[in-house]
RONU-313697 format. One line per 10 residues: their letters; for each residue x, y, z of C-alpha. Coordinates in nm, 2 decimals. Layout:
<recs>
A = X:Y:Z; ...
</recs>
This chain:
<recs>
XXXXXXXXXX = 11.08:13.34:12.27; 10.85:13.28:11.97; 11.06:12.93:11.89; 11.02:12.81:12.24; 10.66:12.85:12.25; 10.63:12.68:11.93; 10.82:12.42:12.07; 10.63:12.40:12.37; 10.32:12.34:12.19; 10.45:12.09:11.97
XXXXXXXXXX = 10.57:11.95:12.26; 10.17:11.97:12.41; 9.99:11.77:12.11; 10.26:11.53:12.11; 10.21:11.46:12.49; 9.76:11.47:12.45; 9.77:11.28:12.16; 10.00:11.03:12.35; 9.76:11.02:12.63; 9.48:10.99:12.38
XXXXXXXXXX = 9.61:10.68:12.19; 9.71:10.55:12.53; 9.38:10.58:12.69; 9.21:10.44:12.40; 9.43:10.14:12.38; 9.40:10.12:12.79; 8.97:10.13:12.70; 9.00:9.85:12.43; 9.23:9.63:12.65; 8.98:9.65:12.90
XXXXXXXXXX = 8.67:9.59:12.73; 8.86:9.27:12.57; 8.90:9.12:12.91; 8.60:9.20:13.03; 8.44:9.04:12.71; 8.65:8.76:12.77; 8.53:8.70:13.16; 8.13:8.71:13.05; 8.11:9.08:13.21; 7.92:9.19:12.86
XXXXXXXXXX = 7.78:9.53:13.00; 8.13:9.64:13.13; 8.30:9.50:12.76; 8.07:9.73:12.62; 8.11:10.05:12.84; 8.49:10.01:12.77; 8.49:9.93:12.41; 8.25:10.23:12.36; 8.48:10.50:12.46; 8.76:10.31:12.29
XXXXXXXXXX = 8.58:10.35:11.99; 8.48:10.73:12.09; 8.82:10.83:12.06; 8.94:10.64:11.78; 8.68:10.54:11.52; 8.88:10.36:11.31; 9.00:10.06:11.62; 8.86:9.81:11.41; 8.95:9.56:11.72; 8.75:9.73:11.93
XXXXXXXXXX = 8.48:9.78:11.65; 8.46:9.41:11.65; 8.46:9.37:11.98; 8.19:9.61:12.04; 8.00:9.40:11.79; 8.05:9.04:11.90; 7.94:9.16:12.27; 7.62:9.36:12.11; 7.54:8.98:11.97; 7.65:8.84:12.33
XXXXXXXXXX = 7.37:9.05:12.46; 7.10:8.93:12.17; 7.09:9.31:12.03; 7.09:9.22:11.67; 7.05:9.54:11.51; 7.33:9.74:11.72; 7.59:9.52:11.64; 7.47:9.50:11.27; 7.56:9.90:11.27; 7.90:9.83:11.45
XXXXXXXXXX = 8.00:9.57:11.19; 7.89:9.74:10.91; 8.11:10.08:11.03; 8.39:9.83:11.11; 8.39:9.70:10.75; 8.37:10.00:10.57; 8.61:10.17:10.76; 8.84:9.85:10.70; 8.80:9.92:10.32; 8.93:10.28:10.35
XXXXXXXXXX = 9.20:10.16:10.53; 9.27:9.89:10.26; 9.22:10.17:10.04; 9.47:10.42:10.18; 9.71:10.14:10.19; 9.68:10.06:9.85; 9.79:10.41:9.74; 10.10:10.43:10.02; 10.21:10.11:9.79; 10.12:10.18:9.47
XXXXXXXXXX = 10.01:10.52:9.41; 10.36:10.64:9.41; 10.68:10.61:9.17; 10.90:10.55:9.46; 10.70:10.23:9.52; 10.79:10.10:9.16; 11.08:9.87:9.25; 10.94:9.75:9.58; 10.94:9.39:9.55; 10.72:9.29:9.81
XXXXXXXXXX = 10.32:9.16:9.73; 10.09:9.44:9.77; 9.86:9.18:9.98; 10.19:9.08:10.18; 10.23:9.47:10.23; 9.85:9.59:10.31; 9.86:9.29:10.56; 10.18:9.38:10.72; 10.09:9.75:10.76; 9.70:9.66:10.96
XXXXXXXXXX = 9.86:9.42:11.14; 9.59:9.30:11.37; 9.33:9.53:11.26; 9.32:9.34:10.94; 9.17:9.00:11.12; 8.96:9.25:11.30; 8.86:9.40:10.95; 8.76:9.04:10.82; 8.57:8.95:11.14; 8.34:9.25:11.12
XXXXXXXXXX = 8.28:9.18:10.79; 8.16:8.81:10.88; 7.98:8.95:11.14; 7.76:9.12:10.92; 7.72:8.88:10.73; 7.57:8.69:11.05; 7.32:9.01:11.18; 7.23:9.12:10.86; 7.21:8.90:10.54; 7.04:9.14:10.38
XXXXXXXXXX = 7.26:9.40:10.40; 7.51:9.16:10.34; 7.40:9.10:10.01; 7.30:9.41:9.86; 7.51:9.52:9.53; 7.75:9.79:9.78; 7.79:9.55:10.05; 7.91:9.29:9.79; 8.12:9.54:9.59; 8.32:9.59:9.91
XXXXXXXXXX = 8.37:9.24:10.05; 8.52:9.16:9.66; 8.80:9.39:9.77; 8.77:9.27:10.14; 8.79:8.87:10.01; 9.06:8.93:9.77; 9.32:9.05:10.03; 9.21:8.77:10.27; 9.27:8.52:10.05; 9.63:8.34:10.13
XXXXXXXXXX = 9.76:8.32:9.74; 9.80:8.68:9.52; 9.78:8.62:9.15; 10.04:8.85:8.99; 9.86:9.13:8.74; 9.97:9.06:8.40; 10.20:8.74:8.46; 10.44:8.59:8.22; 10.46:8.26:8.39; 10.33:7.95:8.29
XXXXXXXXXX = 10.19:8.07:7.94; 10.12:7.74:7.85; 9.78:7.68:8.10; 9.73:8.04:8.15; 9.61:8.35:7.97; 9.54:8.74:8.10; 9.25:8.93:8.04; 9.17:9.05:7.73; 8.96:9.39:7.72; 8.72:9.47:7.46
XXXXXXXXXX = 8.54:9.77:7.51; 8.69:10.04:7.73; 8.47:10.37:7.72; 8.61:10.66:7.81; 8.53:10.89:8.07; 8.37:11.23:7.98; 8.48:11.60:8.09; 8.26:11.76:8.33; 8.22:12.07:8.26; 8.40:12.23:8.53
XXXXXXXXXX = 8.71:12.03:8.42; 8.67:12.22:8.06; 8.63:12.55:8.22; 8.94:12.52:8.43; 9.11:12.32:8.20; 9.24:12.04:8.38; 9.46:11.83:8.26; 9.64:11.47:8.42; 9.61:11.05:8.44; 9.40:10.90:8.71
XXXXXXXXXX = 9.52:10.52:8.81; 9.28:10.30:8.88; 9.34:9.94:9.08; 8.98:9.70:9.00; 8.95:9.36:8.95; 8.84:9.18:8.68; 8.65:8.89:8.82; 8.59:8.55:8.71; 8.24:8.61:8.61; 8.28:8.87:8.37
XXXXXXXXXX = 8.18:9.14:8.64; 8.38:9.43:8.71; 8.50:9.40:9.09; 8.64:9.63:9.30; 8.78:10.02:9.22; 9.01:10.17:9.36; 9.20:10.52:9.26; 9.56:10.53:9.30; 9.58:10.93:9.26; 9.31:11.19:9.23
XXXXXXXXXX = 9.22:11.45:8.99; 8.96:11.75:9.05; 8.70:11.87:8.92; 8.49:11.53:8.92; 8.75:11.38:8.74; 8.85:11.15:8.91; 8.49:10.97:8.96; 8.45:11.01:8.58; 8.70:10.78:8.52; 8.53:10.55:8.77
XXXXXXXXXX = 8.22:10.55:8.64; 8.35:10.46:8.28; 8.57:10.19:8.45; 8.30:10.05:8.52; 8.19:10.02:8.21; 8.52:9.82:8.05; 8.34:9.45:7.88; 8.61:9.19:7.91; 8.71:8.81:7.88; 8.85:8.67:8.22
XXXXXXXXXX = 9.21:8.56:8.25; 9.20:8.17:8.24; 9.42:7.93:8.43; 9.41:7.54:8.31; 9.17:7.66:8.11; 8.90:7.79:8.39; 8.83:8.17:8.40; 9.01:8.35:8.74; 9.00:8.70:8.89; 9.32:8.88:8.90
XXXXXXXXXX = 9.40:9.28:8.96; 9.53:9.53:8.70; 9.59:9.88:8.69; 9.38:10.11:8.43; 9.51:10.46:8.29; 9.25:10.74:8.18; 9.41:11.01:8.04; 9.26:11.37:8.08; 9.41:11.63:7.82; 9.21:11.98:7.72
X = 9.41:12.23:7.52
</recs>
């Protein structure tokens, strides 16, 4: 008896979150087409509860957005693009650590941009749209120092060629980045009292300008750990990999290593 009801209600979330995903796709479609036919305050209606059942639809997000500008209302569809493009960074995030957070992933041949943009699909034009929307209904925001921290990661994975971390080719025109000071991150005290131990993996980019880009954890540590090692990446001084003797951004992976006997 008890099995069966388990079943059944297995059976019951399956079926509501079914419905749920279906309605909210059913809402998006809708407020599309009505965006498309001019019918701005019926897009909206739709795309709203698209949205209020799935807050990460970054087509609907950007839809919501271009018909907010459609109806000259500036500052609401600053808000939706700005939630759009975050939300498309944690997503670019998450899929960062499915492909490289993971031993299993080791061997996989396949570009981690080829992989991130296979895996969003259509939500990653979506994801770059609301990004360029922002920039549109609110430079300002658009260029503060977080804003521009994020669209380094969002740019980098929208651009069409992926520069391989650490490559051996070409060694004649080409050279890698060369670290030169790499602090390291200090124990928080509650890492010392429960005496955690581990290595955090960190995926950043080391931009042309000398600037440290983008970072992103591969794994997580407690304790504040894990932000400890962030904080101190940012901190690494470095020369930029060259190509034909011109500086270029390119990704790497950075260990910190936690030990406390």
């Amino acid at each position: 008896m008890k099995l069966t009801l388990k079943k059944s209600f297995l059976f019951l979330i399956l079926f509501l979150s079914f419905v749920n995903f279906a309605f909210t796709q059913t809402e998006r479609d809708n407020g599309i087409k009505m965006f498309m036919q001019g019918k701005y305050d019926d897009a909206a209606a739709s795309l709203k509860k698209a949205v209020e059942q799935n807050d990460k639809d970054l087509q609907a997000l950007n839809y919501l957005g271009w018909t907010f500008e459609k109806q000259n209302k500036t500052i609401e569809a600053a808000k939706i693009y700005k939630n759009c493009g975050e939300t498309f960074v944690i997503l670019i995030e998450e899929q960062l650590r499915e492909k490289l957070g993971g031993i299993r992933q080791a061997n996989n041949k396949e570009s981690v941009k080829d992989f991130v943009r296979k895996n969003l699909g259509v939500e990653f034009s979506a994801g770059m749209a609301c990004a360029n929307g922002l920039e549109r209904t609110n430079p300002k925001k658009a260029t503060s120092e977080d804003w521009q921290t994020k669209m380094l990661l969002i740019a980098y994975f929208g651009e069409s060629a992926e520069i391989q971390v650490d490559s051996e080719t070409d060694k004649n025109s080409a050279t890698n980045v060369k670290i030169i000071k790499k602090p390291f991150p200090q124990y928080t005290e509650s890492a010392r009292a429960s005496l955690a131990n581990g290595v955090i993996r960190l995926y950043m980019l080391f931009a042309s300008n000398g600037k440290i880009g983008f970072i992103v954890p591969l794994n997580y540590l407690p304790n504040g750990l894990t932000e400890s090692a962030m904080n101190a990446a940012k901190g690494i001084k470095f020369n930029p990999a060259t190509k034909d003797g011109k500086p270029i951004s390119v990704v790497k992976q950075i260990e910190y290593s936690f030990l406390i006997y």
